[in-house]
Structure formats: structure tokens, C-alpha cells
N, C-alpha and C positions, 0 to 999 in steps of 0.2 A: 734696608732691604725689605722686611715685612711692607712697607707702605707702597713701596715699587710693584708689588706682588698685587696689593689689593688692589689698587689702580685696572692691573692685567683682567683681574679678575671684572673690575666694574663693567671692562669694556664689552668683556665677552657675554657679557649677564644681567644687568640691570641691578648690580648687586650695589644695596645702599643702607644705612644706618641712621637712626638720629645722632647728632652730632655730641650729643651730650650723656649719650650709653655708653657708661665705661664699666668695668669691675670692680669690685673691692678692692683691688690693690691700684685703681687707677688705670689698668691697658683697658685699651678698645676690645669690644670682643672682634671684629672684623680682624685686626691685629693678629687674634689669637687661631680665629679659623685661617685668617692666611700662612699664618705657622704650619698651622695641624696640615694645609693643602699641600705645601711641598713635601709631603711627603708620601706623596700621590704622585707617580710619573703619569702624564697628560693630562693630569685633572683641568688645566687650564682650557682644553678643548669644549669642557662641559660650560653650562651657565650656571651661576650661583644666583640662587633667590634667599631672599631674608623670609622669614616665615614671623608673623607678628597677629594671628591670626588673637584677638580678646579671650577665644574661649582654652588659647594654649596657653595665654601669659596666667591667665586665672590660677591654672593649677602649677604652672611651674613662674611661676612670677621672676624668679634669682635666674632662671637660664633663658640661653639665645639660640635659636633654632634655625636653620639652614637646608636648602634643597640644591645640591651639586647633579644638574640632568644633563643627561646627555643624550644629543638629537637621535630619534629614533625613521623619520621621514623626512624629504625621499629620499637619502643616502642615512642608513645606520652609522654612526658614531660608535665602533666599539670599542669601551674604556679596557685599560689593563687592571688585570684582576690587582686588590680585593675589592675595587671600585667596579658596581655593577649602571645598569642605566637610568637608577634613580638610587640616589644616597643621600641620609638624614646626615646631617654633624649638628652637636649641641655643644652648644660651649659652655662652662659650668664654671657656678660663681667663685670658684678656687682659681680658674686661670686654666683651664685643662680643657680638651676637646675632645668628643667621641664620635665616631663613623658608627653607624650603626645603617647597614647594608640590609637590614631583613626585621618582617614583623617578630621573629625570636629574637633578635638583639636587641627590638626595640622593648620587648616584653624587659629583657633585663635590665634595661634603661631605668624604666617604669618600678620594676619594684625596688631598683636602689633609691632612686630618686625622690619618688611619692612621699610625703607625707600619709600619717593615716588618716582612713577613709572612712568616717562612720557614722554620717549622715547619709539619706537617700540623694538632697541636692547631692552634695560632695559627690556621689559614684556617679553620677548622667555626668557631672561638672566634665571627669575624669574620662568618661566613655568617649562623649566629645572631642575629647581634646584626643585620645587612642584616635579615634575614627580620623579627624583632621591629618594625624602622622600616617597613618597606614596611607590614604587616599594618595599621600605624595609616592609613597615607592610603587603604585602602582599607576600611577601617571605617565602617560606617554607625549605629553604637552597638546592634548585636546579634549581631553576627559572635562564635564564639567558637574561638578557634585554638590550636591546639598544633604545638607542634614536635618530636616522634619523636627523641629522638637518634637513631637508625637511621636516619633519611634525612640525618644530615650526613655527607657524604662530602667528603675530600679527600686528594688525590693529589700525585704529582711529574707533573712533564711532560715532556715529551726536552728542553726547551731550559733547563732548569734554575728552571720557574718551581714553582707552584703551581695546580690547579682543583679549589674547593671548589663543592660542591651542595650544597642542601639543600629541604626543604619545612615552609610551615605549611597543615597541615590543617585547613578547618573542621568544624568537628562539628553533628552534625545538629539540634543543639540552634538553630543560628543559619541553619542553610540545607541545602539539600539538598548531594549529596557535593560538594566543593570544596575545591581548593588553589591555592596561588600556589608557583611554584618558584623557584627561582632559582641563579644560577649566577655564581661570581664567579672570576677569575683575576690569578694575580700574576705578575711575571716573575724574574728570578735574583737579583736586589737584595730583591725582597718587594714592586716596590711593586705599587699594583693597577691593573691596564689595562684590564680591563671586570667592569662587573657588573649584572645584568640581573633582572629579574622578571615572569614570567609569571602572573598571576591566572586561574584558572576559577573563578568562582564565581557561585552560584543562590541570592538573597536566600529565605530562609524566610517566616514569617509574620510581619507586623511591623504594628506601630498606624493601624487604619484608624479606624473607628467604631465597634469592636465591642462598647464599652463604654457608647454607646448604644442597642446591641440588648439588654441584657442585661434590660430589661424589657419586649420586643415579646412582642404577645399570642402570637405562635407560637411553640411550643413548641421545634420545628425549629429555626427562626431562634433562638432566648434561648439554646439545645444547641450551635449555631455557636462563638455570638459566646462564650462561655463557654469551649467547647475551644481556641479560639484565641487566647485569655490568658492560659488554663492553660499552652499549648505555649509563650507567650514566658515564662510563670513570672517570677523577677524581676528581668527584663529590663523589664520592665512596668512597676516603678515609677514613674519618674517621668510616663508617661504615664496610668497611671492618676491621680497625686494630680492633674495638673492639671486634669483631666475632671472629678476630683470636686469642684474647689475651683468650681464654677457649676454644679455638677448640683442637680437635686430633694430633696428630703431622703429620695424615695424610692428614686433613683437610687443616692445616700451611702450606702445602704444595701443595695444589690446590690453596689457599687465593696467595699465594707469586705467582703463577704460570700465576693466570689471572693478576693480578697487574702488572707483568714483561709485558704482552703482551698490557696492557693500556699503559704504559710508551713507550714502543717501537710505538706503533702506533700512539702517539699521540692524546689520546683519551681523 
């Protein structure tokens, strides 16, 4: 059953593993999140990405991290609660899995999980690896972010702890200027007693209908709808193949037309 499940899941989501990631006790962790998924009514509607990002396995090395999203354009996806439209799952080297639906559940992720923290590398390591989780629950599948090593700072404190900052920036490719900050602190042991996240951000251009205009007799209007799937570039795919898979054969043919001109520009 479990295998039958993951399969569902691969189809809908690009969801994949190395073949040779298993647990301590031998399961798969994919195995274990597709446990943990049925117990999500629709969660299958969502995609599942693996998250493998170096600066998350650094601090949590023993766990497998996941992003269960659900499409937010042009038609909203809305999941059945407690699943919201981006959800963390980690799977954890005992065989167990957790949803963690919000940057406070992910805070208590974090201080059960962590190790102590009581080098200055060790807290940016740490802040990093925060900033990378938060960035997925507030992804809407167009966001594109980076993280400066230049904004991770970390410090001593008089009381013997640690306060690390840091920022992910999004780039204007996904939205106008925008960042989430954040700010984490440890005490004299290392462990962590808060950490926090601040988002600013201004959604860019994102899949309305524009790929229905792209045959309106106006010229104006075709010149819109046109530059503004150039600008999501191929961020576009899967939006567009869907439109084209009940479009016109005339339509198929504007869709393949601006897609060829993404590809060639490198957009």
C-alpha cells in the first residue's frame, strides 16, 4: 500500500529520493511520509517536493525534509484544514513524521531537534538552514530567493549566548523588492529560545489568463498577455501545458510559440 501511495504522489509532484536513503531501522523515508500523507484527506491534490537543500542536511544531517504545495494560480487549490497551502513534513531518524504548517511549529521543530549551538559558524549554519524552511511556507510556486551570505550575521551576547540574523531576498524575477528576515537566539548551553520571521513581500506577475489572450484580435491586449509569460519565463510551465492540453489547435499553437521564444531567450 505505502508504495502504491508514493508512486500517486510522484506523479502529481516530481517527488523522488535517492535510492539508497533508508532509516535506521531500514524503511524508506518517502515510505514513511507517504504513511504520515494519508492521513491528510486531498493531500494528494498537492505536489510533493523533497527538499535536499546542503545548508538543511548540514544542521539536521539524520532528517528528510519535504514541501506538500498546493497550487495557488490561476485556479486556487484549497486544501482541507490542518493542511494549509504550503506544508513542511520531516521525517525523523526514529521512523516518525511531522507536519509542521507554520513558522511557530517550525520554531518547535527547531528547538527539539537542534543540537547545541555554540560556535558563531554553527548559528548562520542554523539561521540558513531557518531561512531555507520558512521561504517554502511562504512560497506560492513563483517566488525566487536567495540568501547573501553577507546578511548572515552571528554574534556572542553578554549573557553567554548567541544571535544570529540573516535574510532571503526575493529577486525581481518572482516579485517586486522583497525579503523575509529573520532572527534566531541561543543561550550559554547553545540551545535555541527564540526565532522569528519577518516576510515583506509583493507577489509579481503570476497565471491569470493570459494565455487566453494570446489570440485576442487586439494587438495591445495579445502584446500584454505575451510580456507577461515572457516575465514568468519558466515558471510558466506547468501552467501553461495545462491550458494547452483543452486549448484550440489554434491556440496549441500560440502556447508552443511563446514557449519556444522562453526557451530560446532563456527566460
Amino acid at each position: 500500500m505505502p508504495r502504491i501511495i508514493i508512486l500517486a504522489f510522484a506523479l502529481c509532484g516530481g517527488f523522488s529520493l535517492p535510492a539508497t536513503s533508508t532509516l535506521a531501522g531500514g524503511e524508506r523515508p518517502d515510505d514513511v511520509l507517504a504513511r504520515k500523507l494519508m492521513e491528510f484527506p486531498g493531500a494528494d491534490k498537492g505536489k510533493v517536493v523533497a527538499l535536499a537543500d546542503p545548508s538543511i542536511t548540514t544542521v539536521f544531517p539524520n532528517h528528510h525534509f519535504y514541501v506538500l504545495r498546493f497550487r495557488q494560480y490561476p485556479v486556487t487549490i484549497v486544501p482541507a484544514g490542518p493542511l494549509g497551502a504550503n506544508n513542511l513534513f520531516v521525517v525523523k531518524p526514529d521512523g516518525s513524521a511531522e507536519h509542521i504548517g507554520d513558522a511557530s511549529s517550525l520554531d518547535g521543530f527547531f528547538r527539539t531537534a537542534l543540537p547545541p549551538v555554540t560556535t558563531t559558524k554553527k548559528a548562520k549554519d542554523v539561521a540558513k538552514a531557518w531561512l531555507l524552511l520558512v521561504d517554502e511556507l511562504h512560497q506560492d510556486g513563483f517566488f525566487h530567493f536567495s540568501i547573501p551570505d553577507d546578511t548572515l550575521q552571528a554574534v556572542a551576547t553578554s549573557d553567554g549566548g548567541l544571535r544570529a540574523t540573516g535574510k532571503a531576498i526575493a529577486t525581481q524575477r518572482g516579485g517586486g523588492p522583497g525579503e523575509i528576515v529573520a532572527s534566531l537566539a541561543f543561550d550559554n548551553a547553545g540551545r535555541l529560545t527564540s526565532a522569528s520571521a519577518t516576510a515583506m513581500l509583493k507577489p509579481g506577475v503570476r497565471p491569470r489568463c493570459q494565455s487566453m489572450k494570446l489570440l485576442d484580435p487586439d494587438p495591445i491586449v495579445r502584446g500584454m498577455a505575451e510580456q507577461a509569460i515572457l516575465v514568468m519565463g519558466k515558471d510558466a510551465e506547468e501552467y501553461l501545458k495545462d491550458m494547452r492540453a483543452t486549448a484550440s489547435a489554434e491556440l496549441r499553437r500560440a502556447i508552443d510559440g511563446i514557449w519556444a521564444r522562453i526557451l530560446s531567450e532563456g527566460r
